[in-house]
C-alpha distance (Angstrom), angle and dihedral (degrees) to the residues before:
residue distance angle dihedral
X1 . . .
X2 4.14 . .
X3 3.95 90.0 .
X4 3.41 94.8 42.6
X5 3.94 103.1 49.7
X6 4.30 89.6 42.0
X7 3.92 86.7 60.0
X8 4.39 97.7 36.5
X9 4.20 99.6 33.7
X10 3.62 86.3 65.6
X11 3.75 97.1 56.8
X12 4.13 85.3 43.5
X13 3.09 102.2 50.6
X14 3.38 111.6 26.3
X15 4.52 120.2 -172.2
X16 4.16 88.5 -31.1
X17 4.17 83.6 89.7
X18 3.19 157.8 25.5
X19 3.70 126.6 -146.1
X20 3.81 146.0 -163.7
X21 3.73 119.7 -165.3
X22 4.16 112.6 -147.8
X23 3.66 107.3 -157.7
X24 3.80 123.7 -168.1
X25 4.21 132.1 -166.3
X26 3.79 90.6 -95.2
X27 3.97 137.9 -43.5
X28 3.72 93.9 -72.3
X29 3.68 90.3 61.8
X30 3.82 96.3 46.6
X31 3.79 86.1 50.7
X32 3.82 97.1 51.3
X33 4.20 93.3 43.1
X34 3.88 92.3 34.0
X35 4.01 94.5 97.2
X36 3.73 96.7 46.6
X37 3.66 94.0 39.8
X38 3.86 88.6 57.2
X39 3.78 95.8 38.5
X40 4.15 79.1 60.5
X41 3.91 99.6 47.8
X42 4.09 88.9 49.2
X43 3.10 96.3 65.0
X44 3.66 102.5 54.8
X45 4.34 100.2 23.9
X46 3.85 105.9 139.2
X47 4.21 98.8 -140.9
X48 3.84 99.7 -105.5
X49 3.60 95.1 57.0
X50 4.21 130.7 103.1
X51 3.25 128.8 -152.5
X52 3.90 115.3 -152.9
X53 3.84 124.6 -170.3
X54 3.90 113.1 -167.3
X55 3.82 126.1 -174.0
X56 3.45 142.1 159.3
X57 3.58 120.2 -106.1
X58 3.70 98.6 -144.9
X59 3.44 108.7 162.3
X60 3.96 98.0 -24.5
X61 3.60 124.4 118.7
X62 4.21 101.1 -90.3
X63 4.15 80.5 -140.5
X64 4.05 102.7 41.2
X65 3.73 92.2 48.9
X66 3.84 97.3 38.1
X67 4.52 82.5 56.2
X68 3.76 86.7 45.1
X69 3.92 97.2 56.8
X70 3.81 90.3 33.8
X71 3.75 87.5 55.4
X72 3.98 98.3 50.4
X73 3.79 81.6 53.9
X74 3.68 97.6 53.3
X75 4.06 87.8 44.4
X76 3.36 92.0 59.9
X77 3.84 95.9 46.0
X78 3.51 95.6 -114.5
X79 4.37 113.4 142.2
X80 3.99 109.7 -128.8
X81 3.68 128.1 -146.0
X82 3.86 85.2 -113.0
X83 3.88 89.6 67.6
X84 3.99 90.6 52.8
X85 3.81 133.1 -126.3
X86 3.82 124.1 30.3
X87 3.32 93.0 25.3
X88 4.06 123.3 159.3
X89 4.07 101.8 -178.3
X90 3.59 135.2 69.8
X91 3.61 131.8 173.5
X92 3.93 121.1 -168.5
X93 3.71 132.9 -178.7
X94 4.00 123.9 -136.4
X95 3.48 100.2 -141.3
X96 3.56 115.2 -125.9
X97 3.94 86.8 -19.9
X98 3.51 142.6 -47.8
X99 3.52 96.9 -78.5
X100 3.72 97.9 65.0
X101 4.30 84.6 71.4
X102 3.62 78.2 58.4
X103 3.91 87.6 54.8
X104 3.80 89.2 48.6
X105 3.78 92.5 59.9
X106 3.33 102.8 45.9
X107 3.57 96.5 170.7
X108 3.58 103.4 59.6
X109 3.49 88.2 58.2
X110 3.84 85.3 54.1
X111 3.65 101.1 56.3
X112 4.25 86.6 40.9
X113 4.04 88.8 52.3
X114 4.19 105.7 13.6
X115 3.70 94.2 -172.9
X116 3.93 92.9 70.6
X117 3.59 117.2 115.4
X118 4.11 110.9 -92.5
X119 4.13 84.2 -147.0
X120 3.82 99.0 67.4
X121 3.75 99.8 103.9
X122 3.72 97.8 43.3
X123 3.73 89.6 50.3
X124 4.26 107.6 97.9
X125 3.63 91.6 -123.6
X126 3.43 90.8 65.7
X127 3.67 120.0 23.1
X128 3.75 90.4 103.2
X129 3.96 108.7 52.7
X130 3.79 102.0 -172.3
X131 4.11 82.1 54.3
X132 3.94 108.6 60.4
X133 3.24 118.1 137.4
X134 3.90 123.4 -132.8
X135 4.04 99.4 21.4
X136 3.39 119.8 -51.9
X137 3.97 102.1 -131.9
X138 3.83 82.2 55.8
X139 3.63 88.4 50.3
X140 3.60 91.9 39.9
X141 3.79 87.0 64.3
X142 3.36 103.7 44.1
X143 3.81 82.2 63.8
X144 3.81 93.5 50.2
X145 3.69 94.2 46.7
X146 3.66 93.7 55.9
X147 3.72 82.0 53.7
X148 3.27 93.4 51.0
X149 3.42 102.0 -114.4
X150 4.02 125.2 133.7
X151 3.67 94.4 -1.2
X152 3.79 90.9 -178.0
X153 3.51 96.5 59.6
X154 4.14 131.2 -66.6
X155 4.01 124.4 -51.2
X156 3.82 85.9 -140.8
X157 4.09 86.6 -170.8
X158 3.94 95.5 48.4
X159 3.27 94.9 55.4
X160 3.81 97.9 44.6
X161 4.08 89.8 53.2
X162 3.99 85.6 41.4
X163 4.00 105.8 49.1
X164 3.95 86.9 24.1
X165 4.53 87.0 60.2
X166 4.01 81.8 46.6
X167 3.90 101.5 38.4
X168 3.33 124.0 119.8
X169 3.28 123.2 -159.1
X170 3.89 106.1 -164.1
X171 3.44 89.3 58.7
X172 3.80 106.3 46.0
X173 4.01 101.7 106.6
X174 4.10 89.4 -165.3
X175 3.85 103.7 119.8
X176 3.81 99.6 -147.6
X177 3.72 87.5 59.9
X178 3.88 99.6 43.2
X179 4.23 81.5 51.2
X180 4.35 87.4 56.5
X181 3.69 94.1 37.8
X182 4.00 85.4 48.9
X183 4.31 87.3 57.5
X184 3.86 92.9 37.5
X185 3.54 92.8 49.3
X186 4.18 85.4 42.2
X187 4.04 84.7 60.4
X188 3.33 106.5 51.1
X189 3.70 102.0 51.0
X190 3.59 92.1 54.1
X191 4.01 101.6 97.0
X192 3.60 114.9 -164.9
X193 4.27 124.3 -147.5
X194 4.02 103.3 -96.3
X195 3.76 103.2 -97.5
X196 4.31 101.2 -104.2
X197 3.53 114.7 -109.1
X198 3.68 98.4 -156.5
């Protein structure tokens, strides 16, 4: 997720932001550090920025971990989109994983790896990303494989900076991404007084 959002945020956002990307060794140890990590940030958070916490759903409960991250947020008194205006907190869910945004831009992961089938997103299996069945990085390199690419197994990081340079985000029809991009796009048009220097 790091790789990926360096190389597509850019394109997304263009100069209305500035970003940092916080990874951690997995979701299970963004879960367990999530609460202190936010208790940290509050209490130094200049107004006009947005925190965003992105992870995968996996097999979670969309609902149970969506109250989980939503509750480390309101523990550490920080005001989430959810509640409405003013807000500095987000949390959003990749839905099954980040791959399936991949799945809902086809094309960027075309020009990244041109001998991909055109016919992917108009095949059943696949027409709605954030439903794949059977994991969708596996899936993703089945595909790639029959390609020929990465025949001993999937360079998860290549192909985030690769499709992630080539992504774009108007297109992508997966709905957990359109829902992020929605937020992202939320936070940078907000413009803020300069602070005065008096």
């Amino acid at each position: 997720m790091e790789t990926f959002l360096i190389a597509m945020l850019p394109n997304l956002i263009g100069d209305r932001a500035t970003f940092n990307v916080h990874s951690h060794q997995g979701k299970g140890d963004l879960l367990a550090k999530l609460g202190a990590r936010l208790r940290g940030y509050s209490k130094w958070l200049p107004s006009n920025f947005k925190i965003f916490v992105i992870v995968d759903r996996d097999f979670d409960n969309c609902s149970n971990l969506k109250a989980r991250l939503e509750r480390d947020a309101a523990q550490a008194k920080l005001k989430s989109r959810t509640a409405g205006a003013g807000w500095n907190f987000v949390s959003r869910i990749a839905i099954e994983e980040l791959e399936a945004w991949y799945f809902g831009d086809w094309d960027s992961v075309i020009a990244a790896y041109p001998r991909v089938g055109k016919n992917i997103p108009t095949q059943a299996a696949y027409r709605d990303p954030d439903n794949i069945a059977g994991g969708t990085w596996e899936t993703l390199e089945r595909i790639l494989q029959r390609s020929h690419y990465f025949p001993t197994g999937l360079r998860k990081l290549e192909i985030a900076r690769e499709v992630g340079a080539r992504f774009d985000s108007d297109r992508c029809s997966s709905r957990s991404f359109a829902i992020f991009r929605q937020a992202i796009l939320e936070a940078v048009s907000v413009r803020t007084p300069p602070e005065d220097v008096r």
